[in-house]
Z-matrix of the N, CA and C atoms (Angstrom, degrees):
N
C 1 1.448
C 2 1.527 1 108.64
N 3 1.467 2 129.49 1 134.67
C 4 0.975 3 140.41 2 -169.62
C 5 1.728 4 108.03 3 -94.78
N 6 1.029 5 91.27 4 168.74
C 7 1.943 6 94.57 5 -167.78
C 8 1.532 7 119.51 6 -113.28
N 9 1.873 8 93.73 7 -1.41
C 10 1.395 9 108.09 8 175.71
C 11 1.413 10 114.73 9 -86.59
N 12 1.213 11 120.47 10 160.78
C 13 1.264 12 142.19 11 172.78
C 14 1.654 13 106.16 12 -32.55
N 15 1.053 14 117.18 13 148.16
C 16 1.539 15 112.70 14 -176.13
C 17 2.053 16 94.48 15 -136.16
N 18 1.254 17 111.68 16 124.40
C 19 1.530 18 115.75 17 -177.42
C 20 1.483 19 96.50 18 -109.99
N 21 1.422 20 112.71 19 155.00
C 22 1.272 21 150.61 20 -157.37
C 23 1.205 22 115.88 21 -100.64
N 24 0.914 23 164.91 22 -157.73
C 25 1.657 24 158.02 23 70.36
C 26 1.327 25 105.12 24 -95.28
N 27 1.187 26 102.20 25 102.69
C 28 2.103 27 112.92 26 179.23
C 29 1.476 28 115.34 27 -87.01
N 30 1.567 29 89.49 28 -15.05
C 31 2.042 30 85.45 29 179.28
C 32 1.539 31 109.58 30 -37.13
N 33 1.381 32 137.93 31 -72.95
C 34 1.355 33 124.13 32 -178.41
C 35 1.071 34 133.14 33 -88.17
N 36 1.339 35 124.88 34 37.60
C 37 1.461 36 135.26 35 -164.22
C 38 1.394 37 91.01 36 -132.35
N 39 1.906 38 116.43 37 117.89
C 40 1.105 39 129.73 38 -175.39
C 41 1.809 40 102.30 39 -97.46
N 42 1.159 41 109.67 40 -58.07
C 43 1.598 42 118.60 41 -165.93
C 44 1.703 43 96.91 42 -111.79
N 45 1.103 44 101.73 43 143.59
C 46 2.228 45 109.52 44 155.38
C 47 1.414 46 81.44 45 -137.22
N 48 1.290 47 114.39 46 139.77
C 49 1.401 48 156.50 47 -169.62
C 50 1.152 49 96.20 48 -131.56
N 51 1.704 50 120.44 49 154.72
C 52 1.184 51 142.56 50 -134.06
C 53 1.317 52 142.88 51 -166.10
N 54 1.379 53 150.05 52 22.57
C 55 1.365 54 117.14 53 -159.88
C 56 1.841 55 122.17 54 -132.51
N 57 1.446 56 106.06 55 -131.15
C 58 1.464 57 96.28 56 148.37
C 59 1.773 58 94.00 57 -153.42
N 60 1.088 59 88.94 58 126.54
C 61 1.372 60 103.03 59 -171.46
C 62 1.498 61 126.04 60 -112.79
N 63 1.299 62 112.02 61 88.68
C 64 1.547 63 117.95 62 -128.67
C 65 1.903 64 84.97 63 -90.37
N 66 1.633 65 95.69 64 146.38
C 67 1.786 66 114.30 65 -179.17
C 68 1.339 67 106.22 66 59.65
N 69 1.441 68 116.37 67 46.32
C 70 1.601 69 125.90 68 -175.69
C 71 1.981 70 86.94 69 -111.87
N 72 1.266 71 132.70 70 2.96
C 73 0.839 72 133.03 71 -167.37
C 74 1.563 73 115.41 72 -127.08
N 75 1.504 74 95.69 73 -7.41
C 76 1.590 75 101.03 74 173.90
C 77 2.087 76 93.74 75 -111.44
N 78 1.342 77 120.47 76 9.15
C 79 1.314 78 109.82 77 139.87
C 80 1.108 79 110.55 78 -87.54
N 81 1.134 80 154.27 79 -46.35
C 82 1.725 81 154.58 80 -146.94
C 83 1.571 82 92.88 81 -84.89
N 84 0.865 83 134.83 82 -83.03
C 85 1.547 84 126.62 83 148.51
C 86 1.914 85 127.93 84 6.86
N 87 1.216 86 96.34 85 -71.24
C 88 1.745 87 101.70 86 156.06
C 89 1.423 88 131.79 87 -36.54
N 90 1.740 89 95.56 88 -63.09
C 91 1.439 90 93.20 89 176.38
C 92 1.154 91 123.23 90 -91.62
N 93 1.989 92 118.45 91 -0.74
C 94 1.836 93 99.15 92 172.40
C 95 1.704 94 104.14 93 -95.06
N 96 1.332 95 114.21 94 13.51
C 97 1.464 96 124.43 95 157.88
C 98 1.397 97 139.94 96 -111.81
N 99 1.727 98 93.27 97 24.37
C 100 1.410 99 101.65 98 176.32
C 101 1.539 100 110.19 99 -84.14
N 102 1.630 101 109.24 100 144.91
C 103 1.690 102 90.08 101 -163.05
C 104 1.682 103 107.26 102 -121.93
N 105 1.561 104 112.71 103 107.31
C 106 1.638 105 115.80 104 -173.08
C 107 1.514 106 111.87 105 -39.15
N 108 1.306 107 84.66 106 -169.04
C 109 2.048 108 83.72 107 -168.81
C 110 1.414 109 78.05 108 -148.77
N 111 1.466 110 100.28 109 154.16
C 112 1.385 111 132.59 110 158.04
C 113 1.582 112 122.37 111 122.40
N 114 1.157 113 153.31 112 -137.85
C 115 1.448 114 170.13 113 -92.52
C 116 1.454 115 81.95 114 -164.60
N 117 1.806 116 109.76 115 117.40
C 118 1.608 117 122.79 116 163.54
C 119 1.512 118 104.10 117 80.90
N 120 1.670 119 126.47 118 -22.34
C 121 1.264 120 117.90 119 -167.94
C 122 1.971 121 119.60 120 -63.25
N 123 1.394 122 112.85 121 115.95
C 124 1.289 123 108.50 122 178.60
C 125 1.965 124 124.71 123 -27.52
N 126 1.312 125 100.77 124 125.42
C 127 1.881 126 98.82 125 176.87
C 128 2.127 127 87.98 126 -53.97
N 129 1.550 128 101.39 127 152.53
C 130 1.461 129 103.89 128 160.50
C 131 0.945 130 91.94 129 -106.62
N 132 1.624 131 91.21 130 165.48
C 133 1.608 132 112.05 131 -159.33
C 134 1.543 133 90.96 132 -97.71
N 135 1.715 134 102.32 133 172.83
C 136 1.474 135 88.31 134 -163.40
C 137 1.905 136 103.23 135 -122.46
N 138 1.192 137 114.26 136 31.19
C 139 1.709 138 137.66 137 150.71
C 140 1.706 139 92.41 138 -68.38
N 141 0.803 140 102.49 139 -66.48
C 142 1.859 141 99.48 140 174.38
C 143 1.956 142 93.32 141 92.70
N 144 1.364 143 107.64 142 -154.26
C 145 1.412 144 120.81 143 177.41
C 146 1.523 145 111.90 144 -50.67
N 147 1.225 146 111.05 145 -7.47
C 148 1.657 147 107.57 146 -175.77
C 149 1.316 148 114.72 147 -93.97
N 150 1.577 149 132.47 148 -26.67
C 151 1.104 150 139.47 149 128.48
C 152 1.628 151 141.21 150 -34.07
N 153 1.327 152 117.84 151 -37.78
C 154 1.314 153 154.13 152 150.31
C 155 1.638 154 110.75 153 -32.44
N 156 1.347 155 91.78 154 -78.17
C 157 1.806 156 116.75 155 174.55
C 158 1.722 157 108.40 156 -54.01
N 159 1.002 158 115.01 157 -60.18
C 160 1.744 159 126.39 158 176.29
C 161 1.089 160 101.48 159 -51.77
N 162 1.406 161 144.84 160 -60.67
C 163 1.620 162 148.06 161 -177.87
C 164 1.330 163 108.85 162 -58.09
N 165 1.442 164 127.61 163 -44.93
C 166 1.351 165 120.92 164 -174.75
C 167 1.566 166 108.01 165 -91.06
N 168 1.549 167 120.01 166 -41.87
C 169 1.420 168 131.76 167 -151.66
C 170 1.063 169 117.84 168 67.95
N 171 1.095 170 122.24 169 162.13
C 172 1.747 171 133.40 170 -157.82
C 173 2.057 172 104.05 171 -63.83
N 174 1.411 173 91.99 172 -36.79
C 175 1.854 174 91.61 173 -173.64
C 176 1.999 175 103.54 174 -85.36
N 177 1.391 176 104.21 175 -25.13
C 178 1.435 177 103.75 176 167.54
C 179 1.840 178 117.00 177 -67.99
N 180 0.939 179 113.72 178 -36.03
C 181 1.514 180 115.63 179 157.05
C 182 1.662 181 126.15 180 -53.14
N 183 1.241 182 98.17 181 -35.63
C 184 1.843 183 104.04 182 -178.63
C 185 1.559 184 91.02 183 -82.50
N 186 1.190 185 120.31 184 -38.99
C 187 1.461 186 117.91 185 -159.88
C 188 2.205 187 99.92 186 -69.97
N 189 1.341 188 118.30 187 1.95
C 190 1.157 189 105.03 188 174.68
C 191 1.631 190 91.61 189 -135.09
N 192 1.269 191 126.24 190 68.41
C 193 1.221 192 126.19 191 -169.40
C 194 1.775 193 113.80 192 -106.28
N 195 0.640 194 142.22 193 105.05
C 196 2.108 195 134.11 194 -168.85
C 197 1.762 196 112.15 195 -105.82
N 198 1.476 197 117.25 196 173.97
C 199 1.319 198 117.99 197 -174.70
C 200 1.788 199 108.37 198 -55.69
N 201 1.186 200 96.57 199 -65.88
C 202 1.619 201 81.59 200 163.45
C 203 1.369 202 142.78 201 2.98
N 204 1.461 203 100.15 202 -82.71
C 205 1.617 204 110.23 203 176.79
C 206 1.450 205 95.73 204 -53.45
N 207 1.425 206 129.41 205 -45.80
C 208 1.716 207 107.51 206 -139.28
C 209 2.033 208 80.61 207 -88.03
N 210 0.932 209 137.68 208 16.06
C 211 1.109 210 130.92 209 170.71
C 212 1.652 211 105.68 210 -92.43
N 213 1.127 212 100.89 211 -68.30
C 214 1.404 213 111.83 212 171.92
C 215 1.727 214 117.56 213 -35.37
N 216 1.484 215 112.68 214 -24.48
C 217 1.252 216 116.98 215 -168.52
C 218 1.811 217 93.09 216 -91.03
N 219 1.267 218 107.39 217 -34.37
C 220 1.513 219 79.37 218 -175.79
C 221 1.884 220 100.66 219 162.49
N 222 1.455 221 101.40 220 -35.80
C 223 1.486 222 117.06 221 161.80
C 224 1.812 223 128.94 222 -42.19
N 225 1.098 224 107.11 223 123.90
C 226 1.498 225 107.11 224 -177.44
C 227 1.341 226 100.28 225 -62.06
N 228 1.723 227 108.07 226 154.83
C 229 1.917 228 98.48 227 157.46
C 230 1.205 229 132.05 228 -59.10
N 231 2.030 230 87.80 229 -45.93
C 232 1.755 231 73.84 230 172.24
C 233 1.095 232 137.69 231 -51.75
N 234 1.280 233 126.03 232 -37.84
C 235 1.221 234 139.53 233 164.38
C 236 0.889 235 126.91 234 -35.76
N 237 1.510 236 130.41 235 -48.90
C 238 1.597 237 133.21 236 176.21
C 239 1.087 238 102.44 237 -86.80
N 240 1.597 239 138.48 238 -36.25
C 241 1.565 240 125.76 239 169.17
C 242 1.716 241 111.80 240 -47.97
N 243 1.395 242 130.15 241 -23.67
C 244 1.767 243 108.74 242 172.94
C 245 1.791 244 96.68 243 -94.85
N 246 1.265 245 125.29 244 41.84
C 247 1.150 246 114.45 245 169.19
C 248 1.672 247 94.30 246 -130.74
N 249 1.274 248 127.86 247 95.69
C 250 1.156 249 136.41 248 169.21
C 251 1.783 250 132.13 249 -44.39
N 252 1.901 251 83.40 250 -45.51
C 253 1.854 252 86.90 251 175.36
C 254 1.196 253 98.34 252 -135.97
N 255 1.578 254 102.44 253 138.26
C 256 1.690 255 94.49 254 175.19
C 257 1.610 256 106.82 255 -124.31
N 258 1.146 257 112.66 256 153.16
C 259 1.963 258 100.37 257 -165.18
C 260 1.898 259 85.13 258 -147.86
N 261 1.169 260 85.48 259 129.23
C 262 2.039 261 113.56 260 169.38
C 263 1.283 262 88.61 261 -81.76
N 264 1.324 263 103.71 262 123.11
C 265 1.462 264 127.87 263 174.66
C 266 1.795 265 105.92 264 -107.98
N 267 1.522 266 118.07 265 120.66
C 268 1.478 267 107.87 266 -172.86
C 269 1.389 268 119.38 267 -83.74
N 270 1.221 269 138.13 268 168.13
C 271 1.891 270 140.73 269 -162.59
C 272 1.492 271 101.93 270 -74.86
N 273 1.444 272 106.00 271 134.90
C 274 1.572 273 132.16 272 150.52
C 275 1.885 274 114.08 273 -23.20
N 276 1.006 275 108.23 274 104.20
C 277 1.578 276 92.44 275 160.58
C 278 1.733 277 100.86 276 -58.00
N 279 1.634 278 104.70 277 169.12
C 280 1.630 279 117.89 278 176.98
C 281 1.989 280 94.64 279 -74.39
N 282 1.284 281 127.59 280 -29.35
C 283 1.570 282 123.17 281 -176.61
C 284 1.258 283 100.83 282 -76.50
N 285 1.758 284 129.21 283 -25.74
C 286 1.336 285 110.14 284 -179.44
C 287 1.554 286 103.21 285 -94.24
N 288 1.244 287 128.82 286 -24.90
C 289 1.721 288 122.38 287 152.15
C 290 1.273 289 119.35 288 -47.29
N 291 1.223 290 135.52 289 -34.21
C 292 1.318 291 134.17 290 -178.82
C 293 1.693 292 100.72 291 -72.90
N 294 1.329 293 122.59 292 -50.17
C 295 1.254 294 139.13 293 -174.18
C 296 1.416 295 111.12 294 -48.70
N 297 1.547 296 102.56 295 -23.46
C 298 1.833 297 116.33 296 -175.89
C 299 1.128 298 102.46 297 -64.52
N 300 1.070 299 67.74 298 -60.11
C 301 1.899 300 99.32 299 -165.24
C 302 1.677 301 128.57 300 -49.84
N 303 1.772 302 112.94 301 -32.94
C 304 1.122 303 116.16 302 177.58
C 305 1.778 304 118.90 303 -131.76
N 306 1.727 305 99.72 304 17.76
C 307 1.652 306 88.99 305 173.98
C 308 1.628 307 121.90 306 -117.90
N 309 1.222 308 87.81 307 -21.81
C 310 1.836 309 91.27 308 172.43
C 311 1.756 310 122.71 309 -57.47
N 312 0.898 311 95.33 310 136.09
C 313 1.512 312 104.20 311 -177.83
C 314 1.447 313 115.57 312 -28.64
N 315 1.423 314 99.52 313 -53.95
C 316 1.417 315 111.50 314 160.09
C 317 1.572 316 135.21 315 -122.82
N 318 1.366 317 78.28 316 57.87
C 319 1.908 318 97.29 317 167.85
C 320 1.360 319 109.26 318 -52.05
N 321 1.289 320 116.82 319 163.09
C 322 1.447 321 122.07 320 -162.14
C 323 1.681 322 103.25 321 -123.41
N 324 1.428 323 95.06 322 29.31
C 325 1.675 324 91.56 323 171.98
C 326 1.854 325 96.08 324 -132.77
N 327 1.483 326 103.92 325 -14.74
C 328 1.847 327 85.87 326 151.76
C 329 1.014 328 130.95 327 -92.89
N 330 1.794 329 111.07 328 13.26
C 331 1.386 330 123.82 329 -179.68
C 332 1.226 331 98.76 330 -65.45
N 333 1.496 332 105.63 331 -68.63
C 334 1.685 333 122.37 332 -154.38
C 335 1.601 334 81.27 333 -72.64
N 336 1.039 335 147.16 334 -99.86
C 337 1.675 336 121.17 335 -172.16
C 338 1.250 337 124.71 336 17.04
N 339 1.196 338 116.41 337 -63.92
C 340 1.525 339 126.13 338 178.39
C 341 1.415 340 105.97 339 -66.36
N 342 1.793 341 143.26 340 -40.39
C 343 0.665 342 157.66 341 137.46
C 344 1.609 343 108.27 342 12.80
């Protein structure tokens, strides 16, 4: 990751959406461990979702996340229908939190400094 400035092109970008949306990953989890039935269908294993979670990790779960889940979580459709693409973004190391925190021009920890 580079330390330079990173530019945008916002011309067609109406909304960026945002949050942390905690146990949004023990739905995504659910449904890529729901297990079909019938003729040829794999035995599930019997680690179950806890196996699941360990193989992907908590940000590998967001990273295969669809409208679905964020409905299921609590989101209207309509709502997620004017959101065209939605992308699981994986967690901050604590060095790239620190990095928040003290390199931007106006980082908010030379605020309170000045303070």
């Amino acid at each position: 990751m580079s330390h330079g400035c990173v530019e945008v092109d916002t011309t067609n970008i109406l909304f960026i959406c945002g949050g942390a949306f905690s146990d949004l990953g023990k739905i995504v989890s659910e449904r890529l461990h729901r297990c079909p039935f019938g003729f040829g269908t794999p035995i599930r294993h019997e680690l179950g979702d806890y196996a699941l979670t360990n193989a992907l990790g908590q940000s590998g779960l967001l990273e295969e996340i669809e409208n679905d889940d964020l409905i299921a979580y609590g989101l209207t459709p309509e709502f997620i229908g004017r959101l065209p693409i939605i992308v699981g973004l994986t967690h901050l190391t604590e060095d790239q939190l620190v990095q928040v925190l003290r390199e931007p021009k106006n980082a908010i920890g030379k605020q309170y400094k000045k303070l």
